[in-house]
C-alpha positions as CSV (number, residue, x, y, z in Angstrom):
1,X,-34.2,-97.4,-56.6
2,X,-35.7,-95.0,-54.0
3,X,-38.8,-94.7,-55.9
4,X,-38.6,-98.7,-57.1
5,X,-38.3,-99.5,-53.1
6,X,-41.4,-96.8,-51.9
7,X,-43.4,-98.7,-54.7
8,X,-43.2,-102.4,-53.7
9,X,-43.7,-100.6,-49.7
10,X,-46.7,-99.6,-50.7
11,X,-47.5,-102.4,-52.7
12,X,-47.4,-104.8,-49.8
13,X,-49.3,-102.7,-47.7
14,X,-51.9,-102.6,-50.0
15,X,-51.5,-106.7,-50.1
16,X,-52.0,-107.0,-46.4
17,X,-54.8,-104.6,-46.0
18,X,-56.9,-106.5,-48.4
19,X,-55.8,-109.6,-46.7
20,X,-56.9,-108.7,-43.4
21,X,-60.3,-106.9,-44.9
22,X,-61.5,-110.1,-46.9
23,X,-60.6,-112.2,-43.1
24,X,-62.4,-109.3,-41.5
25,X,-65.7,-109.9,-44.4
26,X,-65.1,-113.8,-44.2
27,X,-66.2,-113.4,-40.1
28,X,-68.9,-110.7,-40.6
29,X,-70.6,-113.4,-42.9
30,X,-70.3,-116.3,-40.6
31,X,-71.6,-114.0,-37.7
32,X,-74.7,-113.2,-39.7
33,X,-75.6,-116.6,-40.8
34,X,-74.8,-117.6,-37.6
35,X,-77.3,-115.5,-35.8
36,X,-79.6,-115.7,-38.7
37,X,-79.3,-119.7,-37.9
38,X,-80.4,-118.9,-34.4
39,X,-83.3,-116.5,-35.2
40,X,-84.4,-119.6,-37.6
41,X,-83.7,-122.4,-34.7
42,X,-86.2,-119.8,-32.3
43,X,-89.0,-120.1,-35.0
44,X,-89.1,-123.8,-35.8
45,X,-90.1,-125.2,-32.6
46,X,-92.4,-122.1,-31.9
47,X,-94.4,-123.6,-34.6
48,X,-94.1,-127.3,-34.1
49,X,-95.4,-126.7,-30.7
50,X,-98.2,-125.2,-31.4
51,X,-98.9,-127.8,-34.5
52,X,-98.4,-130.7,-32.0
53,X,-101.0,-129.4,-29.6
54,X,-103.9,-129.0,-32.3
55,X,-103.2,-132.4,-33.1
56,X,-103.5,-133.4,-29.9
57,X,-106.4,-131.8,-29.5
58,X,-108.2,-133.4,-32.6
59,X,-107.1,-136.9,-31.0
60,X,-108.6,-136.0,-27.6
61,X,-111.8,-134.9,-29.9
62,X,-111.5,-138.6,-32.2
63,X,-111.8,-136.4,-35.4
64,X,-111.4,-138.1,-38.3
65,X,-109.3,-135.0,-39.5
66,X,-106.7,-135.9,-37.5
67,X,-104.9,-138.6,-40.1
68,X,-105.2,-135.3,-42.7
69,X,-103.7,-132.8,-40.0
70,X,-100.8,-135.5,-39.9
71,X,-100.3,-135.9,-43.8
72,X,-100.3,-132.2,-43.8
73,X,-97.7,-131.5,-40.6
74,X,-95.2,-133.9,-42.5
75,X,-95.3,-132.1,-45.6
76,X,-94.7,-129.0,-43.2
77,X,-91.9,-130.4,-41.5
78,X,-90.3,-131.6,-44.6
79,X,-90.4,-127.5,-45.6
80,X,-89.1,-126.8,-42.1
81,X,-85.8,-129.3,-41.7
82,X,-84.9,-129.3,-45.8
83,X,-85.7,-126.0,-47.3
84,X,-85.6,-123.7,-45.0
85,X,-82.2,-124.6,-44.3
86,X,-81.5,-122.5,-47.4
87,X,-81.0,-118.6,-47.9
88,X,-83.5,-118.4,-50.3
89,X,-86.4,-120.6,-51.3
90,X,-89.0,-120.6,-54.0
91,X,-92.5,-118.4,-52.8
92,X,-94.4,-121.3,-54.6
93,X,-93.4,-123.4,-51.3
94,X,-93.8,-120.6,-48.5
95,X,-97.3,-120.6,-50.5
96,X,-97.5,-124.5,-49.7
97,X,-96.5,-124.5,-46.3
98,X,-98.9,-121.2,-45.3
99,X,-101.6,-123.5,-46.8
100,X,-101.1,-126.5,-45.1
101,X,-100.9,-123.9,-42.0
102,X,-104.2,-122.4,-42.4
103,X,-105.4,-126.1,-43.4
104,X,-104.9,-127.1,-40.3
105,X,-106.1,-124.0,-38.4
106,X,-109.3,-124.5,-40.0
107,X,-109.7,-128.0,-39.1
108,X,-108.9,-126.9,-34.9
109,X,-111.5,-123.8,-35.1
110,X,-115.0,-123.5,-35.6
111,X,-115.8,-123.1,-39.1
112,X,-117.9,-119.9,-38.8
113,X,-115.0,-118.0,-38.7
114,X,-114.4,-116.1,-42.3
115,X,-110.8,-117.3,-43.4
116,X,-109.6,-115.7,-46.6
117,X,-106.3,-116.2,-47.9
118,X,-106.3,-114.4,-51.7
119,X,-103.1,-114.2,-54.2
120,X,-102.9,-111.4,-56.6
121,X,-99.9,-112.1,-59.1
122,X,-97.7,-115.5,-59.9
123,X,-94.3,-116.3,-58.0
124,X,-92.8,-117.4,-61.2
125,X,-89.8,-118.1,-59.7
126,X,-89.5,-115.5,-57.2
127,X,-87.1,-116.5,-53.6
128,X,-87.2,-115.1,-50.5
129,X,-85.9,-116.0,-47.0
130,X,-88.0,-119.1,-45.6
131,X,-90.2,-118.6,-43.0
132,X,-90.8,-114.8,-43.4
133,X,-94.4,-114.6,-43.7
134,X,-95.8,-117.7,-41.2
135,X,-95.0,-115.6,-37.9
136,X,-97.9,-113.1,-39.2
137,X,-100.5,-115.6,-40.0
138,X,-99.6,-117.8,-36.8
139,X,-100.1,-115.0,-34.4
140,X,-103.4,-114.2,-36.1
141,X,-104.8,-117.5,-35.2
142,X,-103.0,-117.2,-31.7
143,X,-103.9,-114.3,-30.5
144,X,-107.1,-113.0,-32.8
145,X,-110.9,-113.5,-31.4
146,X,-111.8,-116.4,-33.3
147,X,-114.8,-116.7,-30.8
148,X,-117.2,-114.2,-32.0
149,X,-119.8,-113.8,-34.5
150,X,-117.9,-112.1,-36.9
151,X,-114.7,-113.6,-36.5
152,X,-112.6,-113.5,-39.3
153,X,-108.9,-113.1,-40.4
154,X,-107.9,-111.9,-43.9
155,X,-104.1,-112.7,-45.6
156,X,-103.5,-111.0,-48.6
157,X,-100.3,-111.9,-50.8
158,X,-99.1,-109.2,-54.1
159,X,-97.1,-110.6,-55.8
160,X,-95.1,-108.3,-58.7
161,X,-91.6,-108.9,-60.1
162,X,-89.7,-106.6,-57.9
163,X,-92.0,-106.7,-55.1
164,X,-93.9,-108.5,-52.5
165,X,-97.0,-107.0,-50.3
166,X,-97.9,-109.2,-47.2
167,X,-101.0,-108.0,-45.6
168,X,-103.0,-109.9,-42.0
169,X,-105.9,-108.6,-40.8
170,X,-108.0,-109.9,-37.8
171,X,-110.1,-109.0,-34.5
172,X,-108.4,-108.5,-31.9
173,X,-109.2,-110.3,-28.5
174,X,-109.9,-108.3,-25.6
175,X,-109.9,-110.4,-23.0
176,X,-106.1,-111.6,-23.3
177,X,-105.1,-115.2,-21.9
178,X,-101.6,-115.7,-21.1
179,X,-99.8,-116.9,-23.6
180,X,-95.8,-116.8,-24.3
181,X,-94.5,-113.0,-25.5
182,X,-94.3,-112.6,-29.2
183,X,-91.0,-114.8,-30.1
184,X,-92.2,-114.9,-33.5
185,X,-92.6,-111.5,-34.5
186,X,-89.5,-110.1,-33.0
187,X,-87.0,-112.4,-34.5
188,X,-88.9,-111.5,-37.8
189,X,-87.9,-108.0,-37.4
190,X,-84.1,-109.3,-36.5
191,X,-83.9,-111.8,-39.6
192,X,-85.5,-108.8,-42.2
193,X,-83.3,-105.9,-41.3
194,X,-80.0,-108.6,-41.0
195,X,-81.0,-110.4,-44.5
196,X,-83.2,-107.1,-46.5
197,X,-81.4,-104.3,-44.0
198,X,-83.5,-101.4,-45.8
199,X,-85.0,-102.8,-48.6
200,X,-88.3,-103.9,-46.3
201,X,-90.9,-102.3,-44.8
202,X,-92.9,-103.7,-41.5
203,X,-96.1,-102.0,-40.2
204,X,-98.2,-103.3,-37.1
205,X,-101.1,-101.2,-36.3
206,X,-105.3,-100.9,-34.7
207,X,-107.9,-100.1,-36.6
């Protein structure tokens, strides 16, 4: 009985120390998408502000882009407050929304500056966490010399089936202006190493 009596001991034991681990797991995970929430919540307006005020800046102008820039900023809001309330989402409509994004870049800026936005591969079906790859671009267009001769900004997408290479390129300004600290770049960096931990690389650097 001894023996019988040590067994069903240890038993329990076992029992309540995978009870109070899967609790323990059940909190970690509401914690993460909880901050991962945040992070996302910090992002959204960060945009939408800056969307709102080339809109309003086409309205000051009379453009008759500015009906197109509208059409376009409700199909990006649509992105924002549906599916990027997801984990994952399809590339094909991160690919979408960083269209309409540059779409409407284009229409603020002067059109002598060289915007290239080139795919190599096919999402077929590929997800990833929504909103990764628009802080990149949007800073490009905030704080790149789009002024000069031979402004330009280049985005590069690779897509392979285990694999995705995100690549921005553009002049820097040299003059600064003040403008707000980079929000959108440092909760990047929070929401890749709490949703890819190690399985992502991130590089800034001058040429």
């Amino acid at each position: 009985y001894f023996y019988v009596i040590v067994g069903i001991f240890l038993l329990i034991l076992v029992f309540i120390s995978s009870f109070f681990w899967g609790i323990k797991q059940k909190l970690k995970n509401q914690k993460l998408w909880a901050e991962l929430s945040f992070l996302k919540s910090q992002v959204n307006p960060h945009f939408l502000f800056n969307t709102l005020n080339n809109i309003y800046a086409l309205v000051l102008k009379k453009s008759s882009e500015a009906p197109k820039v509208v059409l376009m900023l409700s199909e990006i809001m649509r992105y924002m407050l549906h599916d990027s309330n997801h984990k994952r989402v399809l590339l094909e409509k991160e690919i979408a929304y960083l269209n309409n994004f540059i779409k409407i870049q284009q229409i603020r800026i002067s059109n002598d500056v060289n915007i290239d936005f080139n795919i190599k591969g096919k999402p077929n079906g590929i997800q990833i966490a929504p909103l990764l790859l628009i802080p990149f671009v949007e800073n490009a267009f905030k704080h790149g010399d789009l002024k000069t001769k031979d402004s330009y900004i280049k985005i590069v997408l690779e897509i392979s089936p285990k694999n995705i290479y995100f690549y921005v390129e553009n002049l820097i300004r040299l003059k600064k202006e003040k403008t707000t600290s980079g929000i959108g770049l440092e909760n990047l960096n929070k929401r890749m190493k709490l949703i890819y931990s190690d399985q992502y690389e991130l590089e800034k650097r001058k040429k």
